[in-house]
N, C-alpha and C positions, 0 to 999 in steps of 0.2 A: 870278097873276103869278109867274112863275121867274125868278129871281134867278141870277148865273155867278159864281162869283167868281174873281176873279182876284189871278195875285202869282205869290210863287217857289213854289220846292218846298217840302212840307209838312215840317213837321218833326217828327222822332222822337220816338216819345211817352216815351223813357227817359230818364233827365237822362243828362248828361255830352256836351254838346252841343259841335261842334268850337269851339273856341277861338278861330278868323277870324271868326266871327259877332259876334265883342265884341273893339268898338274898347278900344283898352286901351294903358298904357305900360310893362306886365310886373306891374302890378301886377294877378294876375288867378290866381284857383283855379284850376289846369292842369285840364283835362278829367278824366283818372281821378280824381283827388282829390274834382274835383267833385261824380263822381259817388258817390262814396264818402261827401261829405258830404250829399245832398241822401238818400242811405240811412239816415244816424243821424240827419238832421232831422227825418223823417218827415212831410213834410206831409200835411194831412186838408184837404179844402174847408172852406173860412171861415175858416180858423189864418192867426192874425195873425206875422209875422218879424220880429225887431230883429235887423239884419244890420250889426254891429257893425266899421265900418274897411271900407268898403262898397265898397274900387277901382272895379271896372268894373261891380259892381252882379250879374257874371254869378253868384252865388249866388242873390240874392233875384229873378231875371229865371227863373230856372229853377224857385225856391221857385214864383212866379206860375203859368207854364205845365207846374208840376205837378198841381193840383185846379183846380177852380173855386170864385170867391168869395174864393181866399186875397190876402192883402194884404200888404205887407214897408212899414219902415220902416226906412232907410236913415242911419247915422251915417255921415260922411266930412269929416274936417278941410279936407282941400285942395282950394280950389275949382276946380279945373278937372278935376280927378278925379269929385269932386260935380257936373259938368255932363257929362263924358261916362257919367257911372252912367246920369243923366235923359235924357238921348240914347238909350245903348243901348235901355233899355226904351222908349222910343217909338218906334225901329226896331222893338220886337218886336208895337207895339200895345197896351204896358203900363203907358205912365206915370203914368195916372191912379191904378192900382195901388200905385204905387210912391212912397211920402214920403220926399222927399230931405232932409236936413238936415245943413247945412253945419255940424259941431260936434263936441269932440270927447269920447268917453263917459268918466264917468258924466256929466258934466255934460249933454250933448245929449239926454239920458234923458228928462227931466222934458218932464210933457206929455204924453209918447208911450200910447199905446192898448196896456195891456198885454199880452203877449206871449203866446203859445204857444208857441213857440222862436225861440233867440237863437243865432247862429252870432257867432262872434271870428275874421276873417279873419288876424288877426294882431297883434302890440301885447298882448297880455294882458298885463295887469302885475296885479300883488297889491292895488292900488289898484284898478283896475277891478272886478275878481271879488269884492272885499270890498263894493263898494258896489252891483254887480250880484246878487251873491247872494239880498237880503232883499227885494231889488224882484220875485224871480222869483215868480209866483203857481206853488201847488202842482201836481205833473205837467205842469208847462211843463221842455222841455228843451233845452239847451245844449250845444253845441257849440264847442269852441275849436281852432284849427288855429294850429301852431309850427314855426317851421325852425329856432331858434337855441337853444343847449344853455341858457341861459336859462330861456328858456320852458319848454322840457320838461322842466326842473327845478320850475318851476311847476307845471304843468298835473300831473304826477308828487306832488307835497306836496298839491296837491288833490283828488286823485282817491284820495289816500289818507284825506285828511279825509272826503271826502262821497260818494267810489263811484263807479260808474260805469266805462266803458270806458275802457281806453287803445292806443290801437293808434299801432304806428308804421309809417306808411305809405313802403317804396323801390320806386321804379321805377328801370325801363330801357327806352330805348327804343334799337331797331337803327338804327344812322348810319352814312355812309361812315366806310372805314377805311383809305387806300389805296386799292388797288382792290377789298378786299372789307370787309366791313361788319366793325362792333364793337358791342359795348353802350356807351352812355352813361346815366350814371346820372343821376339828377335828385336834389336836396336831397330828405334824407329830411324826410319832415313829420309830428308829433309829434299825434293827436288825441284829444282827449280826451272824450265824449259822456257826460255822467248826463241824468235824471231828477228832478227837486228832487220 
């Protein structure tokens, strides 16, 4: 028996997948970022994600359709946020994958299967990474992503405590300008990647 299968076009086996493909309200890792983060994530099949502040989910939907067997668990205070995450990945054929919980960390923590890597979409506070830190099992790695001088004041005081990279990621991308193009720059974003 031969089986056809049918649907859209395949998709690219690199992350940083276009951006229209995830319903979203802006709250959403821009594409290069993405793919930038799904680079220091590192996923391996079977690696469990705590995707921390989970917007459209397109972090731990790309973590999924990067190996096979990986699994993401999803924090997201705002339910409607937290129902278009669980949407997106059923568009992708990933919900099962994907544990959503409406909640927000540390507290949403408890319970969860722990981790192989943990991305912070945003919101990292001193309160979080204190009570994140000692929950992280050894060679699990973490990732936190910032736009506001705040935070990468943060992420900056800990990356001096504990190691790890820090990059700061500018883009630009070419927009009209008149009648000929200009750069526009996008919020630089602040990342921070260790190793525990």
């Amino acid at each position: 028996v031969a089986l056809e299968a049918a649907g859209g076009p395949a998709l690219p086996r690199a992350s940083g997948l276009p951006d229209t493909l995830f319903a979203h309200d802006g709250q959403i890792t821009k594409r290069p970022v993405r793919a930038l983060t799904l680079s220091a994530l590192a996923p391996k099949p079977g690696e469990h994600l705590w995707d921390i502040g989970l917007g459209s989910g397109s972090i731990s939907i790309e973590w999924l359709l990067s190996a096979p067997g990986t699994r993401a668990s999803g924090l997201e205070a705002d339910p409607t946020r937290a129902a278009r995450a669980r949407a997106n990945a059923e568009s992708f054929g990933l919900g099962a994958r994907l544990g959503v919980t409406e909640a927000r960390a540390p507290e949403g923590l408890d319970g969860l299967a722990p981790p192989d890597a943990v991305f912070i979409g945003g919101g990292a506070t001193e309160t979080l990474l204190a009570a994140l830190w000692p929950r992280l099992p050894e060679g699990a790695r973490l990732v936190a992503n910032g736009v506001t001088l705040e935070t990468e004041a943060l992420l900056a005081q800990w990356s001096a405590a504990k190691g790890g990279s820090l990059l700061r990621i500018e883009l630009a991308e070419a927009q009209p300008l008149g009648r000929k193009r200009g750069w526009s720059a996008t919020r630089p974003v602040v990342q921070w990647s260790v190793v525990k």
